[in-house]
C-alpha positions as CSV (number, residue, x, y, z in Angstrom):
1,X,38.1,20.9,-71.1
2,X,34.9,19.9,-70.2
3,X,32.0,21.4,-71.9
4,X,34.4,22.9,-74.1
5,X,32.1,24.4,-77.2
6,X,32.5,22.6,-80.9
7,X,32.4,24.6,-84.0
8,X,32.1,23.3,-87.0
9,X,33.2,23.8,-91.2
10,X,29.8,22.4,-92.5
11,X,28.8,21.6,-96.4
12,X,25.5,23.0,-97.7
13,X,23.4,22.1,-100.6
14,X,24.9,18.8,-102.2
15,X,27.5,18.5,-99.6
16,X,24.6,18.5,-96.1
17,X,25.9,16.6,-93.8
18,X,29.5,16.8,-94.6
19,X,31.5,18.0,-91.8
20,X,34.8,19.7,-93.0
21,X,36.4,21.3,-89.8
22,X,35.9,20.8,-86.0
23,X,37.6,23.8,-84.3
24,X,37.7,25.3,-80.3
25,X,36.6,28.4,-81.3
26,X,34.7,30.3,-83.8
27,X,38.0,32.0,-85.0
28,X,39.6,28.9,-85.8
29,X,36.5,27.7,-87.9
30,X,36.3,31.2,-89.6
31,X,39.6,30.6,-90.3
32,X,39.7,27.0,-91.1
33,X,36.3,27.7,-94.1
34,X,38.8,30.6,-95.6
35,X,41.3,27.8,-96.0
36,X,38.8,25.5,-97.7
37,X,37.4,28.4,-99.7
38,X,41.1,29.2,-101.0
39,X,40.9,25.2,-102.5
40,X,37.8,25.0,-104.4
41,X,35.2,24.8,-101.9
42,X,33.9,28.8,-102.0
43,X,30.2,29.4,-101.7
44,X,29.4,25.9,-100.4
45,X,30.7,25.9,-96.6
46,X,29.1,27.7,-93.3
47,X,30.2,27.9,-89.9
48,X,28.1,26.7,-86.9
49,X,28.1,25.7,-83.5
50,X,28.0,22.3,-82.6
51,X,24.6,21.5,-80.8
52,X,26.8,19.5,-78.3
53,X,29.3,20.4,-76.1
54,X,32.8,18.3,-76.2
55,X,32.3,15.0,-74.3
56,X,28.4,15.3,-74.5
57,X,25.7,12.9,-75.7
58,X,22.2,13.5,-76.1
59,X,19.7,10.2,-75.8
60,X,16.1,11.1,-76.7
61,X,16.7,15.3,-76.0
62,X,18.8,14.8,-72.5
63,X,22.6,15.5,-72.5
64,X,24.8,13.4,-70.6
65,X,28.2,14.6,-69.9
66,X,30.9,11.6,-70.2
């Protein structure tokens, strides 16, 4: 699935940078944060969209597809 978009189950404040869920669509993430939420993790997570696409890489701002 080429291009396919990423979303992602990210930490905020302390945990910036931590990635908790990679999903193919936003309803799976949504889905995937309640989850974590329902163990311990409520108020600290947000859902995003990767800035890549699956099977992309960006060298110095251009994206390559592999």
């Amino acid at each position: 699935m080429e291009g396919m978009l990423i979303w992602e189950v990210n930490g905020i404040d302390d945990l910036v940078g931590t990635c908790f869920a990679q999903c193919s669509t936003k309803a799976k993430a949504e889905k995937a944060m309640q989850i974590l939420e329902e163990n311990g993790f409520e108020g600290i997570l947000e859902v995003n969209q990767s800035c890549l696409k699956l099977d992309q890489i960006s060298i110095g701002g251009k994206i390559i597809n592999l």
